[in-house]
N, C-alpha and C positions, 0 to 999 in steps of 0.2 A: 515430429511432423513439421517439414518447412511450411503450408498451409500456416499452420498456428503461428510461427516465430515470424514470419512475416507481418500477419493478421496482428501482434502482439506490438511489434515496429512503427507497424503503421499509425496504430493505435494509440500510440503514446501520446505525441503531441492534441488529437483531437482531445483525446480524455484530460488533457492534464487544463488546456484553453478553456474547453468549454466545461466542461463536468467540474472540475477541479476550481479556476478561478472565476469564470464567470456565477455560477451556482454558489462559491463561497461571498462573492462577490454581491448576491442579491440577497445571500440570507445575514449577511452584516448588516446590511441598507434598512433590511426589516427591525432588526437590534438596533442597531442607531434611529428607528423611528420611535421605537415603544421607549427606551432609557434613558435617549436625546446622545448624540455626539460625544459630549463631554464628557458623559461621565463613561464610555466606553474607554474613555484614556483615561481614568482612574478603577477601569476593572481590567485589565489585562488579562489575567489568570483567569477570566470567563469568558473573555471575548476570544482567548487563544482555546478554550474549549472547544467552544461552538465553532470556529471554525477548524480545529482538529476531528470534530465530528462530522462536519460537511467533508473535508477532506479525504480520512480515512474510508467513509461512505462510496465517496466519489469513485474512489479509486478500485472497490473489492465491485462495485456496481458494473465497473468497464470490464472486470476481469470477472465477473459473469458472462455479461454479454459475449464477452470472446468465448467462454467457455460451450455455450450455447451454439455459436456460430459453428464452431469447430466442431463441437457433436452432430449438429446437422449434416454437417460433410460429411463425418463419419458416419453416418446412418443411425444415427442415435445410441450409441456402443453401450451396450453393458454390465464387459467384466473388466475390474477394477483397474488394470494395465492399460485399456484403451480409455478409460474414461480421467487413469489419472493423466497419461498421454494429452488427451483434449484440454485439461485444466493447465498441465505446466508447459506446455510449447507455447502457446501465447505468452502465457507468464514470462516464459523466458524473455522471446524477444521486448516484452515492455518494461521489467525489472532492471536488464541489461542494456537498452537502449538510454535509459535514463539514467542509470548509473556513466555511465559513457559520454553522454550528455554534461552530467554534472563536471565528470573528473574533467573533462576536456577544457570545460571554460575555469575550472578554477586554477589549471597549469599552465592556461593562459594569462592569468595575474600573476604580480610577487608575493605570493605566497610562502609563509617562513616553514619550513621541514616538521617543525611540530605541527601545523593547521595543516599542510597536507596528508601529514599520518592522521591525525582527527577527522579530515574528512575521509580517506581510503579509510577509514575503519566504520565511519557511520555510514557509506554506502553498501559496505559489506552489511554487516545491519539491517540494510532498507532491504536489500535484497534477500536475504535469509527468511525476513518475513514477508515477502509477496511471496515467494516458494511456499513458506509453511502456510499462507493462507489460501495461495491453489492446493496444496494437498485437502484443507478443509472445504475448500470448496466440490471439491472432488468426491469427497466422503460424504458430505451431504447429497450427491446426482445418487450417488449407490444406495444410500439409505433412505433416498424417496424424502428428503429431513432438509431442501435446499435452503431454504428460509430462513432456519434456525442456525445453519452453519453460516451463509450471508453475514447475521446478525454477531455470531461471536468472532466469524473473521474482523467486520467492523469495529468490534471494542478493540482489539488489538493493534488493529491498525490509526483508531483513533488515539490508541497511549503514544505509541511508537512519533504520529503526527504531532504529541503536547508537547515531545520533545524540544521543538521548536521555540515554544513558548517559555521553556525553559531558561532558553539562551535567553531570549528576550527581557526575562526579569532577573534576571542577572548571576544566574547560576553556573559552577566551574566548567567549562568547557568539557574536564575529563569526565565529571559527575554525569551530565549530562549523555556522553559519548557511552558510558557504562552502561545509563540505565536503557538507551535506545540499543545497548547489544543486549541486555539482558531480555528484553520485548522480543526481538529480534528473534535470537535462539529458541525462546519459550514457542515461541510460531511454530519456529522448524521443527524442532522436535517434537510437541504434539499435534501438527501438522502429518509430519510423515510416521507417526506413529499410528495413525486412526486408519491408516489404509490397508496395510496386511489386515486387519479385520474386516473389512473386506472381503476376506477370500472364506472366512469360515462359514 
């Protein structure tokens, strides 16, 4: 549905300024008030938590919302092809927009052939799992269960978000790259597996 992939486009940017950083943004300010500043630079591995929690949150909360938005238009659809239709055409245009996003300015630096293959391999990655977590979100509108799929899309997309943190405390790039495809794939596939059930 162009509705959705548009709706998905558009959405990118607002989700990713406000939901994404400004929101991670006020719940660190809160952590740096309750354990003081300093020592947030002696817990990294917690502080990149918490905000892999806001983050992955942020991001399955916006792709709610679209989901919602697009079923509205559709008149609220409820066999499983229109409803997974309303979860992944937004998806698309925001998973794809942002991967597009990303590769574009990184081929805009000098970047050396292996850091570009690491990156085209962890936007593949990012994106397998916003697919496999519309397919969950999808399964939860049909199973009347949105909540709880919400919730387990969020753990996944919060492991996938630790990845970051990983770089950060000083872990191999490839290690790293692995374990954000292995999150990744794990999405997709039990993502679009939950949907043919579905139809039973």
């Amino acid at each position: 549905m162009w509705f959705g992939l548009l709706l998905g486009v558009v959405a990118y940017p607002f989700a990713q300024i406000w939901l994404h950083d400004e929101l991670s943004r006020a719940v660190l300010d809160i952590v740096a008030e309750n354990i003081g500043a300093s020592a947030m630079h002696d817990q990294v591995a917690l502080v990149g938590l918490v905000a892999a929690i806001v983050a992955g949150y942020a991001d399955e909360f916006a792709k709610l919302v679209m989901l919602l938005i697009v079923g509205f238009v559709m008149a609220r659809p409820s066999s499983p092809r229109a409803v997974t239709a309303a979860a992944i055409a937004p998806t698309a245009g925001y998973a794809l927009f942002g991967a597009q996003l990303t590769l574009t300015q990184a081929l805009q630096t000098d970047l050396q052939a292996s850091d570009l293959v690491t990156l085209f391999a962890r936007e593949w990655a990012w994106i397998a799992l916003q697919f496999g977590t519309a397919y969950m979100l999808a399964r939860g509108w049909l199973a009347g269960r949105l909540a709880a799929y919400v919730l387990l899309a969020g753990v996944l997309h919060t492991a996938a978000a630790y990845t970051a943190t990983l770089d950060d405390i000083g872990w191999h790039a490839a290690v790293v790259t692995l374990g954000l495809a292995v999150v990744g794939l794990l999405a997709f596939s039990w993502g679009a597996s939950l949907i043919p059930a579905g139809r039973r």
